[in-house]
N, C-alpha and C positions, 0 to 999 in steps of 0.2 A: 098042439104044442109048438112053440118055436123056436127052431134051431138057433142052436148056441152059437155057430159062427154070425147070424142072422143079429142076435141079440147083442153082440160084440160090434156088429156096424152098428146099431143103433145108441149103441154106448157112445160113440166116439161120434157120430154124426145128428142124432136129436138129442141126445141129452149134452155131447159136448159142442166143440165149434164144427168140427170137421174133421176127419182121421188126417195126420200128417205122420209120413214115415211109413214105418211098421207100426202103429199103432195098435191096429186091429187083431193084428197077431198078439203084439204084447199083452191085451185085455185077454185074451184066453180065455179061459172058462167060467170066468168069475165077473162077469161086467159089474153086476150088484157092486162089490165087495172095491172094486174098482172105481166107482163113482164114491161111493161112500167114505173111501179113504182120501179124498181129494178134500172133501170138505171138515175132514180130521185134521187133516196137517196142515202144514203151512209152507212157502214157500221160503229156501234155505236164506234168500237175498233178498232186500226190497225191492223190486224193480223201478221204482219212482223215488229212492234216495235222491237227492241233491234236488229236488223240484222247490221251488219254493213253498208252502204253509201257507193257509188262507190269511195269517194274521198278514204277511210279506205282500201277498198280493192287494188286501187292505190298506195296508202304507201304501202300494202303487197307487191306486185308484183316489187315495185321498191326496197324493202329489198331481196325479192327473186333475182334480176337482182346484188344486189352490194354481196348477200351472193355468187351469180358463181362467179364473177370477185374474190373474196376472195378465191374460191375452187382452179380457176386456177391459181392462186399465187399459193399456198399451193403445188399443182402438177407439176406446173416448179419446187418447192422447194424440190420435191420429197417426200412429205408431203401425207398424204390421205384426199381428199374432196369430195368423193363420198358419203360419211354420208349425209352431210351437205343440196347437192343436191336433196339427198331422202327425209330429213326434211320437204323440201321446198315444194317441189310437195304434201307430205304428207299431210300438212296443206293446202292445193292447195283443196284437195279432200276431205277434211272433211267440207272446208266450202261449198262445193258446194253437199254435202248430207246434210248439214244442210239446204241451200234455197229448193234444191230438194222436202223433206219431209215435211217444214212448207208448199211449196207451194200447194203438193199433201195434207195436211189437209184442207186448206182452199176450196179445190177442195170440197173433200168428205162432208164435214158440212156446206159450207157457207148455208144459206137461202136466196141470189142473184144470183141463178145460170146460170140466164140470165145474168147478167152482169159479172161472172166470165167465161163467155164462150167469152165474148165478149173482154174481156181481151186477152185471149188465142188465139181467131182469128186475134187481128191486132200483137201479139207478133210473131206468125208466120208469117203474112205479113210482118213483119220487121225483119225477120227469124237474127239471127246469131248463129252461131253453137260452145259448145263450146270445139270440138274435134282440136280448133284452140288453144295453150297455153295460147298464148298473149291476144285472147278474154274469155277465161274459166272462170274469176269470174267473168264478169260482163255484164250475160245473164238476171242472176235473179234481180242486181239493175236494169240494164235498164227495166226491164216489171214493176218494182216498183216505179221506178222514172220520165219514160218519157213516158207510156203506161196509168197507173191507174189515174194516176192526169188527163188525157183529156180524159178519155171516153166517156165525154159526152158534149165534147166542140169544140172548132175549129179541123178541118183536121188539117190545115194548125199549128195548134201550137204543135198538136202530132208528126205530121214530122219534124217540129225545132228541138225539143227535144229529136227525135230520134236519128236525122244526127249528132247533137251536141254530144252525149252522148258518152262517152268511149268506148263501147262496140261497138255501131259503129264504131268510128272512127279509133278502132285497129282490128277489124274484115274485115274492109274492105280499110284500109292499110292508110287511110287520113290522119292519122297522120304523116307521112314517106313523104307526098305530099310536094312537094316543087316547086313554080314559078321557068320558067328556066330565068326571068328576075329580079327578086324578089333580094334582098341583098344576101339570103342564096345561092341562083343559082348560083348567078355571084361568087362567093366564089368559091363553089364546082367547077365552070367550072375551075377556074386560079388555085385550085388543082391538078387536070385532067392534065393540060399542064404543070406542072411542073412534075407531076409523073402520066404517063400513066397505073400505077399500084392500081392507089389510083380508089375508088369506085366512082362515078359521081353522084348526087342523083338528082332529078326532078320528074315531074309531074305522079304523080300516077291518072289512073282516075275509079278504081275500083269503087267508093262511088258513083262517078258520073254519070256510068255504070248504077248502080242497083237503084240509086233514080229513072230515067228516066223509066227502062225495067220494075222493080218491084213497085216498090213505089209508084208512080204516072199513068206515060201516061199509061203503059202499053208496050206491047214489039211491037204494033199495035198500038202507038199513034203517030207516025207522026213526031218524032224526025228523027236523022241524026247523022251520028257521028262527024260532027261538035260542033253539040250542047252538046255532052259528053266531048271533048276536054272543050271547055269554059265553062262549070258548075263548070266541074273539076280545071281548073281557077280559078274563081268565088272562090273556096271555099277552095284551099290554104290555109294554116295557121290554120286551122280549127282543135288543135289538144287537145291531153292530156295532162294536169299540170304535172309539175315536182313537187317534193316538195319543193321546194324554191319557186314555182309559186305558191303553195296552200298556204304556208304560205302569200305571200304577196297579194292572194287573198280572204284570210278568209275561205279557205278549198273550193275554186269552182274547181268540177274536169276537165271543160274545161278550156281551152286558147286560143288566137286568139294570133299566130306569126304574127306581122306584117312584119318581114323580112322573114319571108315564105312566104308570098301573092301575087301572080302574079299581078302586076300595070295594069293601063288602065281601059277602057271600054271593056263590054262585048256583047255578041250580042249571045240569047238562043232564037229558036225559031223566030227568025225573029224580037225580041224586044231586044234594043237596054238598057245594064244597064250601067249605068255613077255613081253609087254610088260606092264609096270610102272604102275599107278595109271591115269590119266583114259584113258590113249590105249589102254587095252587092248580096253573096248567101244568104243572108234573102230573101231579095226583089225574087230575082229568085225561090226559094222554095215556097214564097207566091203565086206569080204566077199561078206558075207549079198545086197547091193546088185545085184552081180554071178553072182549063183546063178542058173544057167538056169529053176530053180523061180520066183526071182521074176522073169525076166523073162518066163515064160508066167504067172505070177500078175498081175500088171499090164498084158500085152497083153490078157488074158481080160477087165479089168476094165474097161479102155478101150473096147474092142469091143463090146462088152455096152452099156455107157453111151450111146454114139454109133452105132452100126451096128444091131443087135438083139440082142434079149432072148438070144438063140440066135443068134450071128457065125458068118459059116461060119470053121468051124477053120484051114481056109488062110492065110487075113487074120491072125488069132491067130498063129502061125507064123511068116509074112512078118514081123509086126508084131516080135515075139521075138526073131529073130534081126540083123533089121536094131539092135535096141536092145543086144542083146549085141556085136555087130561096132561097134559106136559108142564102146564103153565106159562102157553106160549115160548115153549121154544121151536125157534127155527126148525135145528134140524130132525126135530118129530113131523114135520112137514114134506121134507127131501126125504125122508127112511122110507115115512109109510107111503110115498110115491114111487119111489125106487122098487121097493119091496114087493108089489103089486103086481100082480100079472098083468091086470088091467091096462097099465103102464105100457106092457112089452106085447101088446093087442097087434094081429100081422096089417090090421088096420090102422094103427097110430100112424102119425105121422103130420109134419109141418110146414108149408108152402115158405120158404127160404125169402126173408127179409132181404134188403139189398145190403147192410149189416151183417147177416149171416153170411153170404154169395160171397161178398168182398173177402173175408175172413176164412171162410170155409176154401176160396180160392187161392188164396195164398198160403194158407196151409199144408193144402196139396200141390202146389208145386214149391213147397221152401223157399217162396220170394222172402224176405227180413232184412236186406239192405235200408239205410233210410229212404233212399227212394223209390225205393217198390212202395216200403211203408207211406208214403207221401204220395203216391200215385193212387194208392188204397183210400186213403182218406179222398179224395179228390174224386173219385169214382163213387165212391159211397154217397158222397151229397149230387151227383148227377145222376144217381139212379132214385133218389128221393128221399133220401134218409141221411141228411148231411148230420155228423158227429153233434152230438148234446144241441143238438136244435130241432124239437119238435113241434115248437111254437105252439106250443098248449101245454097247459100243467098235465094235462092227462095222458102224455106221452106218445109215442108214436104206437100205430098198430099193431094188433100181433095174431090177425087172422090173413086167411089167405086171399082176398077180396081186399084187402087194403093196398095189395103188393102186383098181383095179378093183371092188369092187363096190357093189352099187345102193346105201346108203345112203351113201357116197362121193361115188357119180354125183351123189344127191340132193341133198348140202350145195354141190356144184358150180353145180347149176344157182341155189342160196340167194345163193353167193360170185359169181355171174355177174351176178345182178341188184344187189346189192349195189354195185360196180363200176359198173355200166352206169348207176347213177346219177348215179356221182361227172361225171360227162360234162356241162359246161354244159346249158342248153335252148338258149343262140342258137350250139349246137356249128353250125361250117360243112360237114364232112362229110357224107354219107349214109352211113348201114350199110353201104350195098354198097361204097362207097369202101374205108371203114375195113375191111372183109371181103378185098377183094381186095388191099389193103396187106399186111394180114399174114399172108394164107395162098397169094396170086399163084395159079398154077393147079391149088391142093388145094381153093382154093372151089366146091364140087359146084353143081349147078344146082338142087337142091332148097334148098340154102339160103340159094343166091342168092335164090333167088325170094321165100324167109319175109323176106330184108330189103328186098324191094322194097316188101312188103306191110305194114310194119311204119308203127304208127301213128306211132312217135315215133324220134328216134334214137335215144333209153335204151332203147324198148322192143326198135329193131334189133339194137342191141350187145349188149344183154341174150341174143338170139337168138344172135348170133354169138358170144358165149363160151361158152355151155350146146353148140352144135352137135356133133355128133360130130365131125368136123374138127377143129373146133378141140383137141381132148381128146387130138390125136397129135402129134408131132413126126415130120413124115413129109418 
């Protein structure tokens, strides 16, 4: 059996970001009961109030797209528009160190840190990277607008909200999708035949690609590439407002083309869809939601992220079927994980992402100025894992061999002192304090002892973020 103080670090250090505070105390006897209320309630303020909305940053990107069309007037004209260009981008990167840094505060202070981990894990499962231009603002709406509102609600209505979401849909090209029978196809074809020069535009089936491999069944769920062809179908039309579309929508940043939408009936998986225009990939995603493939594709993924690298299969299982008997709801998924001794095994445990380390670091030492928070993110991408850029749909890793080796270790131990600086000189703490706050009784007696011996408190904390301890989520 494992000790309740034991189970209480594990609350606050694998299952949340990191213990900050008294944490470990305040979970008490009840860690269960403690994670589980986290993803009941909700937080009293929004913390991303006043950000702008994916439609806002939409109009950005489409003022950015008419300011080049202006530049390259301006340089046929012999004019200079390379200012202009730089403007664009400029303001491109200040809003996205603005999400960046609110997002890494709400990291370091929330008091949900189960459920802000839980945010973090399906945002990565629905990975888009924004090393991509045309996706670069709108990583952080999408975890704001189609991630936070269902964490604790249908599969199937956070997948909507994904696939539908801008950020989606220009990250993985569905906007640019066009039926090659659709009005718009038949256009583009008799283009085509009148000038063999002109561009042909058709069926993109990226989106379609990665609902099936990542999102859902799994890349071992039993599809074909059939069923990528007609999903891809299926969900034609599926794209981002213009602003003449947001005005006569009331500011929604999707649109459904209906002269982009491939006609007909579809056939995914061997089930036959006869619904007509938007709701036809509804219907198929709902589905898809409820396929025992993804509910062991998402237990496996849970498991893995919170239990270990290798979950015993059981839990996975348990996890599956309690989520299918639900009707896919989420948090039948977090209970019957939570709930599991399997779970709180004295061998769980998770080699610390550079994401985790940054996070779990500043926690424990209550760095949350903006420029701890900016130094945070700035660390995170020099240890290898720079903010909403995985550069693959399939998101970054989440075993301990992706994270793992020594020159990794090495920039850790560079991001540890770095950190351990940001710490006052008249800090009131001792290392051992701040030691046993955030790792309660995973702090070993070897390195209890380096911070008893530590000349300064930067030089303690320094010691206690580099420690191997600290490098786990155990």
């Amino acid at each position: 059996m494992v000790k309740m103080d034991q189970r209480a670090a594990s609350a606050a250090n694998r299952f949340g970001l990191g213990a900050r505070g008294d944490e470990i105390a305040r979970i008490g006897g009840d860690p269960r009961g403690w994670l589980l209320a986290q993803v009941a309630g909700k937080d009293r303020d929004d913390p991303f109030a006043g950000l702008p909305d994916s439609g806002a940053y939409l109009d950005q990107y489409h003022d950015y797209l008419r300011q080049r069309r202006e530049m390259r007037d301006r340089q046929r004209a012999g004019k200079d528009g390379d200012a202009m260009q730089a403007n664009g981008r400029r303001d491109f990167r200040r809003a996205q160190q603005r999400e960046f840094v609110l997002r890494q505060r709400v990291a370091a202070t929330t008091a949900r840190p189960f459920a802000e981990r839980l945010v973090r894990f399906w945002s990565n499962h629905f990975a888009i990277s924004v090393d991509k231009f045309q996706a670069s603002l709108f990583a952080g709406p999408m975890e704001r607008e189609a991630i936070r509102p269902h964490l604790a609600g249908r599969f199937a209505d956070m997948l909507l909200a994904v696939e539908r979401h801008p950020g989606m849909l220009v990250y993985l090209d569905n906007a640019q999708s066009i039926g090659v029978e659709s009005r718009l196809g038949a256009q583009s074809a008799r283009r085509a035949q009148r000038n063999p020069e002109a561009r042909k535009r058709g069926l993109n089936e990226n989106l379609a690609r990665e609902i099936l491999e990542l999102h859902t069944l799994g890349v071992d769920g039993g599809y074909a590439q059939g069923d990528v062809a007609e999903l891809a179908r299926a969900i034609t039309g599926w794209s981002v407002a213009r602003p003449v579309d947001r005005e006569r929508r009331g500011g929604d940043a999707f649109v459904f083309r209906a002269v982009a939408h491939e006609p007909g009936a579809r056939r995914v998986l061997g089930k036959a869809y006869a619904q007509a225009g938007e709701v036809q990939g509804e219907a198929i995603l709902r589905d898809l939601a409820m396929h025992p493939a993804t509910a062991r594709h998402l237990a496996l993924k849970l498991a893995r992220h919170f239990v270990a690298d290798q979950p015993p299969p059981a839990l996975v299982e348990r996890m599956a079927k309690a989520y299918l008997a639900s009707g896919g709801e989420l948090t039948a998924l977090y209970r019957t994980m939570v709930e599991d001794d399997a779970a709180w095994s004295p061998t769980a445990g998770k080699f610390k992402s550079p994401e985790d380390f940054i996070v779990s670091a500043l926690r424990a030492c209550e760095l949350r100025d903006d420029g701890d928070l900016a130094l945070g993110v700035r660390l995170q991408g020099q240890l290898g894992q720079p903010v909403f850029q995985p550069r693959s749909p399939a998101g970054f890793g989440d075993v301990a061999a992706d994270w793992g080796g020594p020159d990794a270790l090495f920039k850790r131990v560079q991001a540890a002192q770095a950190l351990a600086e940001r710490l006052p000189a008249s800090a009131d703490a001792t290392p051992q304090a701040i030691g046993e706050a955030a790792l309660g009784v995973g702090l070993d007696g070897e390195t209890a002892k380096a911070l008893r011996r530590a000349e300064s408190v930067q030089q303690g904390v320094a010691l206690l973020l580099a420690s191997p301890a600290f490098q786990w989520r155990r």
